[in-house]
DOGUGU-423517 format. One record per atom (N, C-alpha, C): residue in three letters; x, y, z. Coordinates in steps of 0.2 Angstrom, whole numbers, padded with zeros to 4 digits, always signed. Atoms other than C-alpha are relative to their C-alpha. Example, Ala and Ser with C-alpha at 12.3 -4.5 7.8 and 13.67 -1.06 7.14 Angstrom:
ala+0004-0006+0000;ala+0062-0022+0039;ala+0004+0006+0000;ser-0004-0006-0001;ser+0068-0005+0036;ser-0004+0005+0003;
//
This chain:
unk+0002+0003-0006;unk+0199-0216+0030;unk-0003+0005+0005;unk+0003-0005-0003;unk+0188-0208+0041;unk+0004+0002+0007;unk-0005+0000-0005;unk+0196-0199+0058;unk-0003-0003+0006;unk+0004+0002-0006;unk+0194-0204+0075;unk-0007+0005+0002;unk+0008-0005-0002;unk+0182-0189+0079;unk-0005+0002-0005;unk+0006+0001+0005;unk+0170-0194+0065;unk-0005-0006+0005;unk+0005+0004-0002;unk+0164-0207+0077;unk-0001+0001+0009;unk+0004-0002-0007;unk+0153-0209+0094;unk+0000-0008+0002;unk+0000+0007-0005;unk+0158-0229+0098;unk+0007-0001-0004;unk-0008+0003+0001;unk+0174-0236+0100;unk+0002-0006-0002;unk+0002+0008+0003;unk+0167-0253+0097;unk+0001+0000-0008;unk+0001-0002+0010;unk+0165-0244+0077;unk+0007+0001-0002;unk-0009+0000+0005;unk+0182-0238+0076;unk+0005-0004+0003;unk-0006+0005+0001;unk+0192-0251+0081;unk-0001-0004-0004;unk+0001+0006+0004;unk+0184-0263+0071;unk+0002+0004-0010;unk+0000-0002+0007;unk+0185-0251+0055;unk+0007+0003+0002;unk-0007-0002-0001;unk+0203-0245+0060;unk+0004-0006-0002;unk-0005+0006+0003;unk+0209-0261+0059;unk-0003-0005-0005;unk+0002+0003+0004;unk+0200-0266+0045;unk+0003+0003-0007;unk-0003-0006+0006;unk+0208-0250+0035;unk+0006-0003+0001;unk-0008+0004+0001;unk+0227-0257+0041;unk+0001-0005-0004;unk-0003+0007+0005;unk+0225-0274+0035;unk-0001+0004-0007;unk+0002+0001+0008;unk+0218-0268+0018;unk+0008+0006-0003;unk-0005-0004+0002;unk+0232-0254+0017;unk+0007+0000+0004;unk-0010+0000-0003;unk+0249-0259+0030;unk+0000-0007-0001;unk-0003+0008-0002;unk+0257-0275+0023;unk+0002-0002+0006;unk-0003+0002-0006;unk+0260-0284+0036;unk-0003-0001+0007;unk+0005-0001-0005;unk+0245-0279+0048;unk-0003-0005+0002;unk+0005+0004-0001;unk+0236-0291+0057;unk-0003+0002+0008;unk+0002-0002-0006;unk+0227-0290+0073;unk+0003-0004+0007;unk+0000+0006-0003;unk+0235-0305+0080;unk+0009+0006+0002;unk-0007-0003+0000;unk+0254-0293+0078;unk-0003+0006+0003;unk+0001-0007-0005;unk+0244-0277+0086;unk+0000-0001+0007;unk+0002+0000-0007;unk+0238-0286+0102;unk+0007-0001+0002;unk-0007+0003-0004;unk+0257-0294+0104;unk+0004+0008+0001;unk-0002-0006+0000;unk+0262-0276+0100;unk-0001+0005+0007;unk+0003-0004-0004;unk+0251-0269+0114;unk+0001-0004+0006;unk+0000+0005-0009;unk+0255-0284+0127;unk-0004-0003+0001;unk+0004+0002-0004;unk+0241-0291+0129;unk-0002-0007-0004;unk-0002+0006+0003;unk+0240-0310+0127;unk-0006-0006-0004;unk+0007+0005+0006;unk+0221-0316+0120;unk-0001+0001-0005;unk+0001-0002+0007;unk+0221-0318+0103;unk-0007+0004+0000;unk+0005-0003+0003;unk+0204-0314+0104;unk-0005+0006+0004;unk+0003-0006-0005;unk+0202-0299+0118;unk-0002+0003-0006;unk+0002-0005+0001;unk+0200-0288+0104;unk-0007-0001-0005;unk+0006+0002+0004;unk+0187-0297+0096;unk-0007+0001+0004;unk+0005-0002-0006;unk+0177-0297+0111;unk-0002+0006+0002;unk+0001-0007-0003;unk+0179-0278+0114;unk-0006+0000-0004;unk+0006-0002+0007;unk+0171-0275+0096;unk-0008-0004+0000;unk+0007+0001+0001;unk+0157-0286+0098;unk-0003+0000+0008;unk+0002-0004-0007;unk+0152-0278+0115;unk+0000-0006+0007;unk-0001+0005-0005;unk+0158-0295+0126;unk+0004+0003+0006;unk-0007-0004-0005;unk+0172-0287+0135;unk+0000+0009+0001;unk-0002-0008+0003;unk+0173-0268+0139;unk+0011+0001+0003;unk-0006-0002+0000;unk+0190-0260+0138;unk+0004+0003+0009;unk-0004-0003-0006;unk+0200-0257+0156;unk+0005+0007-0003;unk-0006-0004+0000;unk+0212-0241+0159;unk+0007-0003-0004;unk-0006+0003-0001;unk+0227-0251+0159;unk-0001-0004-0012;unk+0003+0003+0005;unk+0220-0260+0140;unk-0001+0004-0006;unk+0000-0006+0006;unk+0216-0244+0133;unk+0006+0003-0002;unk-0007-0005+0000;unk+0234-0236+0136;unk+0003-0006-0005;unk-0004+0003+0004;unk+0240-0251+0128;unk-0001-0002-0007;unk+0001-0001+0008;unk+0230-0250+0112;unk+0002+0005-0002;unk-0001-0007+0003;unk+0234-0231+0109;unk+0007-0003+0001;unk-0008+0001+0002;unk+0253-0238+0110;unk-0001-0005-0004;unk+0002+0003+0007;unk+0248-0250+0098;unk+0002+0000-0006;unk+0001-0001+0006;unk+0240-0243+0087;unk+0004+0006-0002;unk-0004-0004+0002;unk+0254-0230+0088;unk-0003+0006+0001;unk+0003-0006-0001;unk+0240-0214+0090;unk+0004+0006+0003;unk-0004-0007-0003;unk+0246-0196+0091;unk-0003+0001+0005;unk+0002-0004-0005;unk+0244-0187+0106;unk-0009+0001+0002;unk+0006-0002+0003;unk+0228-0178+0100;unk-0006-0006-0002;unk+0007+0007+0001;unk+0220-0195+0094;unk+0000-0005+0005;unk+0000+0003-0007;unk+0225-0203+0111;unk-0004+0002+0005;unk+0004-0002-0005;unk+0216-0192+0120;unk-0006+0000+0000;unk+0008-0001+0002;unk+0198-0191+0111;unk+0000-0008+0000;unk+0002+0005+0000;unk+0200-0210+0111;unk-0002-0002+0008;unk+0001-0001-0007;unk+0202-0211+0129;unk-0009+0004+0004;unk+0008-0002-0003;unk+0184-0202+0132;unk-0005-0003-0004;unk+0005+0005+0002;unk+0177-0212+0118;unk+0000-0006+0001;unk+0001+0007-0004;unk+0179-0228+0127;unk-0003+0003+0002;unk+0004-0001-0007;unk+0173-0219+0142;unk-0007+0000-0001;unk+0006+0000+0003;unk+0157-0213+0131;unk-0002-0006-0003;unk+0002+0006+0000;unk+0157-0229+0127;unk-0005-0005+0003;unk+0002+0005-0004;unk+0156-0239+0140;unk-0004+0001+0007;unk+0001-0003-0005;unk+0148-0227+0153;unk-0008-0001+0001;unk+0007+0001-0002;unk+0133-0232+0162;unk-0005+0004+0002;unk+0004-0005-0003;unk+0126-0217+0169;unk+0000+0007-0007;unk+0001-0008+0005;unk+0120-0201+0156;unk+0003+0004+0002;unk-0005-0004-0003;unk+0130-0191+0168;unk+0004+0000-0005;unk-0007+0004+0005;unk+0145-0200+0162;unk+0002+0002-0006;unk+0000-0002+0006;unk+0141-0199+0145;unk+0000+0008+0000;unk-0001-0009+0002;unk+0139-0180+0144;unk+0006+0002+0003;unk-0006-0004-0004;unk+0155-0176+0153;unk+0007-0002-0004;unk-0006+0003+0007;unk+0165-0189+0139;unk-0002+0003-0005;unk+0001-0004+0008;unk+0155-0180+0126;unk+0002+0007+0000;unk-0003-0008+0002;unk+0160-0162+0131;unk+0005-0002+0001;unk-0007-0001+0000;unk+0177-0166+0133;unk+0002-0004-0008;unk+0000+0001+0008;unk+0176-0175+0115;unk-0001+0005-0003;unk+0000-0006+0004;unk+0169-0159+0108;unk+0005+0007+0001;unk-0009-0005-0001;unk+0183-0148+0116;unk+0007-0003-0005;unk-0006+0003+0004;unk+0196-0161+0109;unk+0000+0003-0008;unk+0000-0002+0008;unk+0187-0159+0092;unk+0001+0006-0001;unk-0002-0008+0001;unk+0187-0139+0091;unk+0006-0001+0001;unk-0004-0001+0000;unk+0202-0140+0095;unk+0006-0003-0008;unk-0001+0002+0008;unk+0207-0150+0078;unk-0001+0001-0005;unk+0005-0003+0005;unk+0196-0141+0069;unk-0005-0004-0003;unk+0006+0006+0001;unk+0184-0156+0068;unk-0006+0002+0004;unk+0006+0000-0001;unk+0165-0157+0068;unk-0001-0006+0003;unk+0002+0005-0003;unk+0159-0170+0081;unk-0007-0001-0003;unk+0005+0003+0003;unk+0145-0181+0075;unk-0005+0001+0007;unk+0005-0002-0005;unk+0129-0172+0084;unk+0000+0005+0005;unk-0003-0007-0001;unk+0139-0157+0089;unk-0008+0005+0001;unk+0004-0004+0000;unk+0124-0145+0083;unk-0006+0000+0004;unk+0005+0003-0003;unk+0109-0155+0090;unk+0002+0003+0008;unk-0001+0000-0005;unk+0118-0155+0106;unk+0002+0006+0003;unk-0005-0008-0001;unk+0125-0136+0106;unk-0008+0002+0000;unk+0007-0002+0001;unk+0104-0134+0101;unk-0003+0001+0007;unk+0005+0003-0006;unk+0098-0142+0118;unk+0002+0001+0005;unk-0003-0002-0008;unk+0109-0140+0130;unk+0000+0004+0004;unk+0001-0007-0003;unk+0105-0123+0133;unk-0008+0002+0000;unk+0007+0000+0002;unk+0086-0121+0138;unk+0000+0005-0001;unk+0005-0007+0004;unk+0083-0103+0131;unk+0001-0001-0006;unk+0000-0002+0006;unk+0090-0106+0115;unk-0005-0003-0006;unk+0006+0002+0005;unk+0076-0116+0105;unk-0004+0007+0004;unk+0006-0006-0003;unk+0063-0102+0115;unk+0005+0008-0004;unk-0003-0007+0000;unk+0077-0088+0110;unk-0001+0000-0008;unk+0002-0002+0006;unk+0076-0093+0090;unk-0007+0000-0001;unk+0007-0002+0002;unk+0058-0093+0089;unk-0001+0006+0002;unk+0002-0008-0002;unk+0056-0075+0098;unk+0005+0005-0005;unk-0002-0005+0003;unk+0069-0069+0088;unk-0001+0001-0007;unk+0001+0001+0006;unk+0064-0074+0071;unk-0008+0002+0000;unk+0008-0003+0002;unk+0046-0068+0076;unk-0001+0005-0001;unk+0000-0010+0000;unk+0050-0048+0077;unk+0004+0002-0002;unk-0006-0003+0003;unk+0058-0036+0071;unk+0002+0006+0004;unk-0002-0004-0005;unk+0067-0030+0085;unk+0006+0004-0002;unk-0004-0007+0002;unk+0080-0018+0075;unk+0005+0002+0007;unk-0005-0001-0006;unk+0094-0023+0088;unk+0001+0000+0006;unk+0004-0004-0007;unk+0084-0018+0102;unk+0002-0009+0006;unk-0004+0008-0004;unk+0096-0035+0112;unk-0006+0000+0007;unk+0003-0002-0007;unk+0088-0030+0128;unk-0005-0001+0001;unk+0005+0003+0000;unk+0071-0031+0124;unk-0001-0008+0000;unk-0001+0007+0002;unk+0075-0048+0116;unk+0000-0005+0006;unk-0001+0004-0007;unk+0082-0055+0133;unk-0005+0001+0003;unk+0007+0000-0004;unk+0067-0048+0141;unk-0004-0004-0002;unk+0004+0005-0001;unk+0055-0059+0133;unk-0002-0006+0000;unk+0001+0008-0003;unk+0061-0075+0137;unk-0004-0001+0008;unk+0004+0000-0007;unk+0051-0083+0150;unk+0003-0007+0005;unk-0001-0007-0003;unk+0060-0082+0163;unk+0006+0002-0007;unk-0004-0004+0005;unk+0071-0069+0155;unk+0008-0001+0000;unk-0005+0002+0002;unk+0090-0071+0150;unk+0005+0008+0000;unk-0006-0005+0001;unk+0105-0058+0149;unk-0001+0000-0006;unk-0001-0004+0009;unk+0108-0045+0133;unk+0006-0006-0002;unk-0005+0003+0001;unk+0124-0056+0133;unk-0003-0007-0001;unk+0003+0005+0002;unk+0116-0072+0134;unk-0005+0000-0007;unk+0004-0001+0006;unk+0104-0066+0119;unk+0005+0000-0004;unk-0006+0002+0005;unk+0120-0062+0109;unk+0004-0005-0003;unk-0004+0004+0001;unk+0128-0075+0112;unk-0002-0008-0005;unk+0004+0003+0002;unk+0115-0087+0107;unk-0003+0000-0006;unk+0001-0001+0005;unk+0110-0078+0092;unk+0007-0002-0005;unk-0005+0002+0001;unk+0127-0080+0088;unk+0004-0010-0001;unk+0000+0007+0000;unk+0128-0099+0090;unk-0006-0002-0004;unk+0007+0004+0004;unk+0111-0102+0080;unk+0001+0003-0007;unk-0003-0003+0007;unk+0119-0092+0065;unk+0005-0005-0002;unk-0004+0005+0002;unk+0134-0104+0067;unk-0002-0007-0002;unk+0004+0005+0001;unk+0122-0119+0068;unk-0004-0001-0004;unk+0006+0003+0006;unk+0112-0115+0051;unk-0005+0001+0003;unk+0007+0003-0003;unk+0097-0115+0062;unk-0004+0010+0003;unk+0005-0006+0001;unk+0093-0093+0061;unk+0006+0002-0005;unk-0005-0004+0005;unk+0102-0082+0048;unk-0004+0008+0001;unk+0003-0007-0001;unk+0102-0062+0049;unk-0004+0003-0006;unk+0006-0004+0005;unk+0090-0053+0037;unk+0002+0009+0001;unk-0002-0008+0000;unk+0099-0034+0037;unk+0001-0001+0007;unk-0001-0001-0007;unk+0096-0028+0057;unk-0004-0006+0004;unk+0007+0007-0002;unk+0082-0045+0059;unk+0004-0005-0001;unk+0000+0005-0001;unk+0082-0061+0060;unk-0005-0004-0004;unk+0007+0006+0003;unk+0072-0077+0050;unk+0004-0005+0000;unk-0001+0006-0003;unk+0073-0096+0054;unk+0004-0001-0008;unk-0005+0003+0003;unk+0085-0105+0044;unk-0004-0007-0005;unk+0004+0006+0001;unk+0073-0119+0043;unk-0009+0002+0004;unk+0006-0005-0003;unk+0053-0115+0047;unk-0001-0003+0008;unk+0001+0005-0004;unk+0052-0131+0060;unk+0007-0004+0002;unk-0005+0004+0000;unk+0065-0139+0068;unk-0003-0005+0008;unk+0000+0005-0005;unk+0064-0155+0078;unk+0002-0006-0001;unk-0006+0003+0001;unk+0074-0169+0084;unk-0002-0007-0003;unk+0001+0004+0002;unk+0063-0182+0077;unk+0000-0007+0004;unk+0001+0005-0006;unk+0058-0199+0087;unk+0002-0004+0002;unk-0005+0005-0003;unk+0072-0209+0087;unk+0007+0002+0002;unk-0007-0003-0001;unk+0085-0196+0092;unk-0002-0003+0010;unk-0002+0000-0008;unk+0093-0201+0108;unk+0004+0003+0004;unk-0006-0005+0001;unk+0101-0188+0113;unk+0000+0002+0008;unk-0001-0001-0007;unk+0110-0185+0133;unk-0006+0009+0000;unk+0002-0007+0001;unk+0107-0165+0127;unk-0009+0002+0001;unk+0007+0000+0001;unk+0090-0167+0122;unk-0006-0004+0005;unk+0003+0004-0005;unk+0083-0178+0137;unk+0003+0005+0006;unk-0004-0005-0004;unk+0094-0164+0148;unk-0007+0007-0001;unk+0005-0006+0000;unk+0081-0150+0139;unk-0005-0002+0002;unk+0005+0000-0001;unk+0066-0160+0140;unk-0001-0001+0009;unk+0001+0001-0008;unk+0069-0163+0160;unk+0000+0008+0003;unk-0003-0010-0001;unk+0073-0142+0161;unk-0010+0001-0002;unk+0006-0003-0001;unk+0056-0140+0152;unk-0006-0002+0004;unk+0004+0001-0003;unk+0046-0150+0162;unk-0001+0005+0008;unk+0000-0004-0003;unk+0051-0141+0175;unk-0002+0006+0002;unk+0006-0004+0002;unk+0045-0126+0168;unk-0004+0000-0002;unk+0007-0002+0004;unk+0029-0132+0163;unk-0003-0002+0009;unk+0005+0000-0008;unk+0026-0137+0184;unk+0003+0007+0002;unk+0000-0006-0001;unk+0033-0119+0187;unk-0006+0003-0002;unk+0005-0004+0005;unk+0019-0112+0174;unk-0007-0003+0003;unk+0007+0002-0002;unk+0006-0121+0185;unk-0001+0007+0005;unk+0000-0006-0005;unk+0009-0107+0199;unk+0001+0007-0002;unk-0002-0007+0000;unk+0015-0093+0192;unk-0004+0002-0009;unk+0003-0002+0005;unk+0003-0092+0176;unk-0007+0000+0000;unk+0006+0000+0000;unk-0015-0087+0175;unk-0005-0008-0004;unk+0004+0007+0001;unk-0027-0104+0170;unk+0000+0004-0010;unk+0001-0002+0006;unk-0029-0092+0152;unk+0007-0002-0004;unk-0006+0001+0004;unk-0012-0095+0148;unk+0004-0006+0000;unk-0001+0006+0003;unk-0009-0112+0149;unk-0005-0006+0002;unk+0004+0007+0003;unk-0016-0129+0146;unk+0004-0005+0004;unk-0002+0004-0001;unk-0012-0142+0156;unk-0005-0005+0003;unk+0005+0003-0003;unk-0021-0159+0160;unk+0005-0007-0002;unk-0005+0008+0002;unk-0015-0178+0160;unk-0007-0006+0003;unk+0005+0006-0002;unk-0025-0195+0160;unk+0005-0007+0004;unk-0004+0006+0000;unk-0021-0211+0171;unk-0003-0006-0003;unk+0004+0007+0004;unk-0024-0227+0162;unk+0004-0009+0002;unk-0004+0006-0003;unk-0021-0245+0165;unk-0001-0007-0009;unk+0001+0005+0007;unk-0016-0256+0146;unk+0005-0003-0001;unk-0006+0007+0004;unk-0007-0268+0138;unk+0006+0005-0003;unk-0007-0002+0004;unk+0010-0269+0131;unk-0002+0004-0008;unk+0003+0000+0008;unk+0001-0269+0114;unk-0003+0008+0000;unk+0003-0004-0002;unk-0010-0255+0118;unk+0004+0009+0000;unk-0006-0007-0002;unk+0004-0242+0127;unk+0002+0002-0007;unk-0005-0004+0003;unk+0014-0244+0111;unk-0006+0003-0007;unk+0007-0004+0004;unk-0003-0239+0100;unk+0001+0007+0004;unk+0001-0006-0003;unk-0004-0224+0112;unk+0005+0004-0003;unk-0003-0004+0003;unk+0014-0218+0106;unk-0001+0002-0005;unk+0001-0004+0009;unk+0011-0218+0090;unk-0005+0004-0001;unk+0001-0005+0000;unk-0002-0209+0093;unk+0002+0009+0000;unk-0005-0007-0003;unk+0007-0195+0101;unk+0006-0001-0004;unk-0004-0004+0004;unk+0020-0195+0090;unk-0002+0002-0008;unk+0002-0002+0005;unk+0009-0192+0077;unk-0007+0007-0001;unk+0004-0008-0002;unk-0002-0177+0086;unk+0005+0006+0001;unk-0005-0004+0000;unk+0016-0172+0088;unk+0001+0006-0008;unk+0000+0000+0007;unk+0017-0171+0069;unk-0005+0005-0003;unk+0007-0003+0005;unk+0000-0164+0066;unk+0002+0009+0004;unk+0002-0004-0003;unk+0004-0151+0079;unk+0007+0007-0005;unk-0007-0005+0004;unk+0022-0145+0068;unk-0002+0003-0007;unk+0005-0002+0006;unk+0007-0144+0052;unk-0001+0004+0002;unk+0004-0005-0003;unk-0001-0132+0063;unk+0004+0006-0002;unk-0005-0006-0001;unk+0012-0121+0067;unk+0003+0004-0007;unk-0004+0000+0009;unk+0019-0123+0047;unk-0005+0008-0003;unk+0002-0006+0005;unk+0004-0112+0043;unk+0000+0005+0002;unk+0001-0008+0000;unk+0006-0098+0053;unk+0005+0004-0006;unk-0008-0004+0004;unk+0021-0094+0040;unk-0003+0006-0003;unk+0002-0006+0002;unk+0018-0076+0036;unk-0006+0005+0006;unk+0004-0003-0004;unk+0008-0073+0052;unk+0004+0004+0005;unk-0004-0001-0004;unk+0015-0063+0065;unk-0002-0003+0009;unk+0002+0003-0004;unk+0016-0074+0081;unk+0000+0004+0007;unk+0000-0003-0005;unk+0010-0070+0098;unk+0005-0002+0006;unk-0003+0003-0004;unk+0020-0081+0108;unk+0006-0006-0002;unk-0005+0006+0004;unk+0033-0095+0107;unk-0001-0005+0007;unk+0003+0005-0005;unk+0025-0110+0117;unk+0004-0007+0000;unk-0003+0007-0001;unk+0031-0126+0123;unk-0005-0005+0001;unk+0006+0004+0001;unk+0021-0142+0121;unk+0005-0007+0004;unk-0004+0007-0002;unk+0026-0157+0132;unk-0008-0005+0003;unk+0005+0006+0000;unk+0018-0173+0132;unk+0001-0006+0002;unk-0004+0006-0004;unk+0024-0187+0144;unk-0004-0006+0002;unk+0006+0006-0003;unk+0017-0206+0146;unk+0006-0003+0002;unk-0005+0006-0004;unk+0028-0216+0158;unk-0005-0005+0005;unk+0005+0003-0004;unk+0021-0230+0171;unk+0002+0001+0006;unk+0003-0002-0007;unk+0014-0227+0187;unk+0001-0006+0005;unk-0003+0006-0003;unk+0016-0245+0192;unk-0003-0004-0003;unk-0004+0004+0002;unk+0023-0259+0188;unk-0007-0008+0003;unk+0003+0005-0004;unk+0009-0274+0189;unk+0004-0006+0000;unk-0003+0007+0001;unk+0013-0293+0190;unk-0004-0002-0005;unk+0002+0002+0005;unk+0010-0303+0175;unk-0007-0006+0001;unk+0005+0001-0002;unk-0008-0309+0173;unk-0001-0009+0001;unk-0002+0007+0000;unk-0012-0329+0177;unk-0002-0003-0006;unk+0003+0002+0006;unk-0017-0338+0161;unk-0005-0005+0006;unk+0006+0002-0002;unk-0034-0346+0163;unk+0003-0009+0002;unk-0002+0012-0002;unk-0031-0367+0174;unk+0003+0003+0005;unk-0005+0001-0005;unk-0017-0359+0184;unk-0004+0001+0007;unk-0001+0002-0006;unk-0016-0363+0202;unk-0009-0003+0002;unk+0003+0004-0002;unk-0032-0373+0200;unk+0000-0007+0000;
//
């Protein structure tokens, strides 16, 4: 049976927790867990599981006496309801770090741990590209200077140090080379972390409007007015100029790179019309 800290819904593991008892504790049913836990609708816990009901404080205390959980797996439960059930991405990130503390602490790997350890921190995608592009012979210092803006020796360390344990650079003698040539989170990640980076780099692509000579970056955007049909044409374009742009970069393999550049491509709406009349109406 897989553990509590293999999942990221609570809705998943109560349904499969109590699917594992009945098939392994004679005598299980969920009708004798709820009488166990106090709580009197046969079919509350039916409702949690198919997203009808969310769990209260008082509700959750009394499934973790229930279902009898240790201390340790009371606790990670307790934030994944919360990452459950939480309405704001705040929310969620603040039940997910305390999920991942819980997990290290058990010596468990949380589902999306490395993504999220990737992102969270904006110099570190910019820090394994620079440092897998030269051969800086330990020279830390320089390393933290070239981020842009630049980083502490110790924040280069540390970083290096986490993208070693991530699989995502390995050392080469005194050097560094990427673990993987490309990495990306791919178009249906939904990630707090990764929605956290890309809000960071926007903000350094409207800093890079002021503080970067017009030779040194690119930036331009279109306003448009189209169909629902239309819009979702436009992504798939873009996500597939994304794709041509990761071909690109495939062949410098063996080149030595000048720079480690950011590429952001944003379509949201500007405003919201009312829906058009079909042709008769209001004559």
């Amino acid at each position: 049976m897989a553990r509590i800290t293999d999942y990221l819904d609570a809705r998943k593991w109560l349904a499969d927790e109590c699917r594992h008892r009945q098939e392994t504790r004679p005598g299980f049913s969920v009708r004798a867990l709820l009488k166990k836990s106090g709580i009197a609708s046969p079919s509350y816990l039916k409702q949690v599981i198919d997203g009808k009901r969310n769990l209260t404080a008082e509700t959750t205390e009394r499934l973790i006496a229930g279902f009898g959980l240790t201390k340790g797996d009371a606790e990670f439960f307790r934030e994944l309801v919360g990452f459950t059930q939480a309405k704001s991405a705040e929310t969620k990130k603040r039940h997910y770090e305390r999920m991942l503390a819980l997990a290290e602490g058990s010596q468990a790997r949380l589902l999306g741990e490395g993504e999220y350890r990737f992102y969270e921190k904006p110099h570190l995608p910019a820090l394994r590209e620079a440092l897998c592009a030269r051969n800086w012979n330990g020279d830390w210092k320089a390393v933290a200077k070239s981020l842009v803006p630049p980083i502490s020796v110790a924040e280069a360390k540390a970083g290096a140090k986490l993208l070693e344990r991530l699989g995502l650079a390995r050392r080469d003698g005194e050097n560094w080379v990427l673990a993987e040539r490309n990495l990306t989170t791919g178009h249906e990640v939904d990630s707090l972390a990764v929605r956290g980076h890309n809000r960071r780099m926007m903000e350094l692509g409207a800093r890079a409007l002021d503080e970067l000579p017009r030779d040194r970056r690119h930036v331009s955007g279109v306003t448009l007015g189209v169909s629902a049909e239309t819009k979702k044409l436009i992504e798939l374009e873009i996500e597939a100029f994304e794709d041509r742009l990761m071909e690109l970069a495939a062949r410098d393999a063996g080149k030595r790179p000048d720079e480690v550049c950011q590429f952001l491509c944003a379509l949201f709406p500007l405003a919201e019309l009312p829906a058009a009349e079909k042709e008769g109406d209001g004559r």
